[in-house]
N, C-alpha and C positions, 0 to 999 in steps of 0.2 A: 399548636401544630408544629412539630419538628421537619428540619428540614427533608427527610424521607418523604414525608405526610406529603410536604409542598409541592416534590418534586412529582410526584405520582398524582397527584390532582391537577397539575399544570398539562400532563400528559394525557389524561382523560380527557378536560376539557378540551385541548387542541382537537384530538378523536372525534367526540361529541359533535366540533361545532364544524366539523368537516363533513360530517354523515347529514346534520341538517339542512347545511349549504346544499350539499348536493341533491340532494331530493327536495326543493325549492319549486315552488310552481310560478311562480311571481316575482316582479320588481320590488312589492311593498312587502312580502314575507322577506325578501334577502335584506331589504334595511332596515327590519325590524332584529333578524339576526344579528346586524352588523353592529346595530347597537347594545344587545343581551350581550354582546359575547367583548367586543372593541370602545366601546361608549365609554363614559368619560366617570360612568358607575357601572360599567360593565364588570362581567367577570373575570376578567382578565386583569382589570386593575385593583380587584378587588385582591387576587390572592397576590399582585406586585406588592400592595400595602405590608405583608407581611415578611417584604424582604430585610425592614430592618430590625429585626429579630434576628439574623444571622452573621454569623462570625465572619469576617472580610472573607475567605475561600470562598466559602458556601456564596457569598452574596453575587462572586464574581462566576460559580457555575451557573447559579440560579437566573443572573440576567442573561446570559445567553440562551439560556434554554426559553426563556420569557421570550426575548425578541424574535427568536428562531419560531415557536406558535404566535406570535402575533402575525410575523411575515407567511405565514403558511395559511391563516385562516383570511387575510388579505389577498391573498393566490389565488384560497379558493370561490371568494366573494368575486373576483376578479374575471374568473373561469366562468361563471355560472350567471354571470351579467352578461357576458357575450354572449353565450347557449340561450338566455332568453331572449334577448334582442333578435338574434338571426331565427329563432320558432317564429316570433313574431312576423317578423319581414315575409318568413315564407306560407304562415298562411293569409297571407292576402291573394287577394284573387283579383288578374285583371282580366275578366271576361271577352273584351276585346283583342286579346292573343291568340294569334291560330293554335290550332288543337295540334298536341303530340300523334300521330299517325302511328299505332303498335304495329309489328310486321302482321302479315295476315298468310296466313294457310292458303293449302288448295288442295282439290280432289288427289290422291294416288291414282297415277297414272292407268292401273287397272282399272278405277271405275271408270275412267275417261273412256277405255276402248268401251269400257261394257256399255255405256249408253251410247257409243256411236255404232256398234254391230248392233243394238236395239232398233237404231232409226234405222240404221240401213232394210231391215228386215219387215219394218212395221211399215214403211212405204210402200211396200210389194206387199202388204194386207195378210203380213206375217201378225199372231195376237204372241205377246209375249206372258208366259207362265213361271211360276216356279214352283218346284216340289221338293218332300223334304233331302235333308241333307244327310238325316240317319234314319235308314230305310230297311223295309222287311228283304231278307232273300229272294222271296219269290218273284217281288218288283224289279230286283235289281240282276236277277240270273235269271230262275225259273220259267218265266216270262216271256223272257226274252231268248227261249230254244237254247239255251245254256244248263246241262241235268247235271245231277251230280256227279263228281267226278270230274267237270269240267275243269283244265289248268286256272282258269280266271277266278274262281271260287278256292284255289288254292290261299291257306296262311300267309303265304308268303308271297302273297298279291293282294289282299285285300286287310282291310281292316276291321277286326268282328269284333264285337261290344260285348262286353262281359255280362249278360242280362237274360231274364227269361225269355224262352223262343216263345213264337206264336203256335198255335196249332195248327192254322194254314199256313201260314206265310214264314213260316221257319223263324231264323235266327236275325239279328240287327246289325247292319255292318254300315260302316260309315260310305256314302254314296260313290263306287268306284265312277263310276261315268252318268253324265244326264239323261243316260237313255233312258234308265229306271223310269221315266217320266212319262216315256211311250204312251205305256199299259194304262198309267193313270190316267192321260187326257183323249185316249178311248172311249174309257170305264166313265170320262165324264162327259163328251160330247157325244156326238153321232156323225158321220160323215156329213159335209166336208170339213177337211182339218187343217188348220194350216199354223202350226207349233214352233215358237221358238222360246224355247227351254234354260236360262243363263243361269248359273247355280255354282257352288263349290263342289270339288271333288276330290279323293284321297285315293294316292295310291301309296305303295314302296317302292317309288323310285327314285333319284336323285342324280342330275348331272347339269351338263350344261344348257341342255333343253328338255328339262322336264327339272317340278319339284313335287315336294309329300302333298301338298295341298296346293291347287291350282281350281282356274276357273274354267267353264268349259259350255259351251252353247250347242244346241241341239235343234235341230228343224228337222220338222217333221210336219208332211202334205201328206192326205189321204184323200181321193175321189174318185170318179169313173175315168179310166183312161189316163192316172201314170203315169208316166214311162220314163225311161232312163234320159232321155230329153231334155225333159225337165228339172231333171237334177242336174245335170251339167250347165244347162240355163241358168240356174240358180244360185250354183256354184262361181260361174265365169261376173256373173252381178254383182256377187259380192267381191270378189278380186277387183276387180275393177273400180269399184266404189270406196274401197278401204284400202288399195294398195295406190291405185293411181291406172290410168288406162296403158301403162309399159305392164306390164303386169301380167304373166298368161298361167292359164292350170292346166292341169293333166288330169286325169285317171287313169290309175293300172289295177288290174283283176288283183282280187286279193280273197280273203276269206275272213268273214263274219259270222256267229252263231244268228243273229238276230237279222241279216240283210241278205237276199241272194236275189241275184247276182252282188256281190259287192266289192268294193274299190277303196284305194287310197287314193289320196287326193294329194298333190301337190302344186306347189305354185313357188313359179319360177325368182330365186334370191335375190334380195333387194339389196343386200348386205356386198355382193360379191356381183349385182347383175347379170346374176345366171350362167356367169363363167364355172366357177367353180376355184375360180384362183381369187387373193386381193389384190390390189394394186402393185403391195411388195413384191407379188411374184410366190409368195406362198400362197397355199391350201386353204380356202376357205375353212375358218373352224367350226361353223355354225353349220353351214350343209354339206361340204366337205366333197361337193357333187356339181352344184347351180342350182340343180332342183331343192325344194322344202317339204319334205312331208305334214302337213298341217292336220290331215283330216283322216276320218275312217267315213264310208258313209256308202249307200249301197240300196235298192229295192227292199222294199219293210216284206221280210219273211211270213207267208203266211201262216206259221202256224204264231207267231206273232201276234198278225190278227186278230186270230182266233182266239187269243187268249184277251185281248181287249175287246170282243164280241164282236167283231166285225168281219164278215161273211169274203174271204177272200176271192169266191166266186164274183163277187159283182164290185170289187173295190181291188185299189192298188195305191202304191204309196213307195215315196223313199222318203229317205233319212241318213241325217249328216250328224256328225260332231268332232269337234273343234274344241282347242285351247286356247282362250284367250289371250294368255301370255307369251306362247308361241306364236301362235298370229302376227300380234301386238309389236315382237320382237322382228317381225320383218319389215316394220313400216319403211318406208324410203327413208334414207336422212339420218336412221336413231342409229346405226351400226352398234350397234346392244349385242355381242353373241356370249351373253352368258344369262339365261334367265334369270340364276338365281338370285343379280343383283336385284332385282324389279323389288325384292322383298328382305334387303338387309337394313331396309332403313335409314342407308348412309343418304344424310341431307343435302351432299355436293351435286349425287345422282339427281332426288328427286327435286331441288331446285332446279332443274333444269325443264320441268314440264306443265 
C-alpha cells in the first residue's frame, strides 16, 4: 500500500468510526467500538504499522494525520458516553415528585354569556331550542310577513348559498336572524310556547358593534292573553339579572315585518353609565348616546301565526331578539367597545375571562 493508499484509508476509517460512535445505543456497543477501532490490535494501529514503509516526509505527515483521527475518534467516544449516561439518568422515574401542571384552556367567553342567558331564561320556564343555521327562504323571510322584494332578502344583506332551491321553501341562505325559528317551534308545539332560541347568525355587516357572523338569542311566548306587559316584564328580568340591578330598558316604537306593534329595546350603558360621555370627557364610542340599542322585539304578527297554524283569534304572543355579543359587551366592569375583539383571538384579551 503506497502512501496515497494510507492516507485515504486513515481518512475513511476516522469517517466510519465517527458515524458508528454516533448512532450507539449503549455503554457496551461504544467499548466494543473503542476497541475495533483504538485497541491495541485495533484498526488504527493496524494501518500505524505501516508507517515504516515510508520515506521520513511522508512518515512525519502521516503521523499527524494518525494522531489527529485518533484524538477525534476519542472526542467522539467522549461525546457519546455523556449522551448516554444523561438518557439514562433521565429516564428514571421518581413517582413520588409532584406532577408538571400543563396551562389549561377555558370556555371563549361567548359561550360563557350563552349559557348564562340560557339559565337566566330556563328559570322563568323559558325551554331552550335550536334550529338550523342554513335555512329555506320561506323560514327565514316568507314566514315571517317579509314577500319578495322585501330590502332584508336583498344580496347585499343576506347571505344565499349557491344550491338547488326548494319548490316550497325557495332558496338556502345562511340564517340572517333566530327568528327563522318562530315558524318551526309552531309547526312543532301547540300553544303554550315559551322559546328561547341561541344559534349563529350571518349578516354583511362589520363595525364596532356588529360582526359577519355573530350569536343571537330569541324568545318567544305564545298563549291566551299576551300582552305587551309581558314582554317588558321579561325584558327588564333579563337586564337585571345579566346586567346588574343599576341597569334600566326602554322601548321605542319601531317597525318589524314579523312584530306589530313593535319595538327596540334598549338598555341603559354600562360602559359610560348612561351618560353618554367617559370619564375623559369624551363621547362615548360604543353608544355614543347612554342608551344601547340591544334588541328588536315586538307582538308576534298574526299573520305570523298563521303561518305556524296558530289561530290568532284565540292566541297572542311576543318575541325578542338579541346579540349575544352586543349584550355580552355591556356587562359592568368589561369596558369592551369594540366587538370585533371578542373574535381576533388575541390570547392577552381572552386570558382575561
Amino acid at each position: 500500500m503506497n502512501y496515497s493508499q494510507m492516507r485515504e484509508s486513515l481518512l475513511n476509517l476516522k469517517n466510519e468510526a465517527i458515524a458508528l460512535i454516533s448512532d450507539t445505543k449503549g455503554q457496551k456497543e461504544l467499548e466494543r467500538l473503542r476497541v475495533v477501532y483504538l485497541g491495541r490490535k485495533g484498526k488504527v494501529n493496524k494501518l500505524a504499522s505501516g508507517i515504516k514503509t515510508l520515506i521520513d516526509s511522508q512518515k512525519k505527515e502521516f503521523g499527524l494525520l494518525l494522531n489527529d483521527t485518533k484524538s477525534a475518534i476519542q472526542q467522539s467516544l467522549k461525546v457519546e458516553a455523556k449522551r448516554i449516561s444523561e438518557q439514562r439518568e433521565g429516564d428514571w422515574l421518581d413517582v413520588t415528585l409532584p406532577s408538571k401542571h400543563l396551562p389549561l384552556g377555558h370556555l371563549h367567553p361567548v359561550t360563557l354569556a350563552i349559557k348564562e342567558v340560557a339559565r337566566i331564561f330556563e328559570r322563568i320556564g323559558f325551554t331552550r331550542v335550536r334550529y338550523p343555521e342554513v335555512e329555506w327562504d320561506w323560514f327565514a323571510f316568507e314566514s315571517l310577513n317579509m314577500p319578495q322584494g322585501h330590502p332584508a332578502r336583498d344580496e347585499w344583506e343576506t347571505f344565499f348559498i349557491d344550491a338547488p332551491s326548494h319548490s316550497k321553501y325557495g332558496a338556502l341562505v345562511l340564517t340572517p336572524h333566530t327568528s327563522s325559528g318562530q315558524v318551526r317551534e309552531m309547526h312543532r308545539l301547540k300553544p303554550p310556547i315559551r322559546m328561547i332560541n341561541i344559534a349563529k347568525c350571518y349578516r354583511r355587516q362589520q363595525d364596532v358593534t356588529h360582526t359577519i357572523m355573530f350569536h343571537q338569542f330569541e324568545g318567544l311566548v305564545i298563549d291566551v292573553g299576551i300582552s305587551i306587559q309581558h314582554l317588558k316584564g321579561t325584558i327588564d328580568h333579563f337586564a337585571k339579572e345579566f346586567y346588574g340591578k343599576g341597569v334600566t330598558s326602554r322601548l321605542r316604537p319601531s317597525h318589524f315585518q314579523f312584530t306589530e306593534p313593535s319595538f327596540e329595546v334598549d338598555f341603559s350603558c354600562t360602559i359610560c353609565e348612561g351618560t353618554g360621555k367617559r370619564k375623559t370627557g369624551k363621547r362615548c364610542r360604543y353608544c355614543k348616546s347612554g342608551w344601547h340599542e340591544v334588541a328588536g322585539a315586538g307582538m308576534v304578527h298574526p299573520q305570523v301565526l298563521k303561518a305556524g297554524g296558530i289561530d290568532p283569534e284565540e292566541y297572542t304572543g311576543f318575541a325578542f331578539g338579541m346579540g349575544v355579543e352586543r349584550a355580552y359587551t355591556l356587562k359592568p366592569g368589561l369596558k369592551l367597545d369594540d366587538i370585533r375583539l371578542i373574535y381576533q383571538n388575541d390570547l392577552r384579551l381572552l386570558e382575561q375571562f
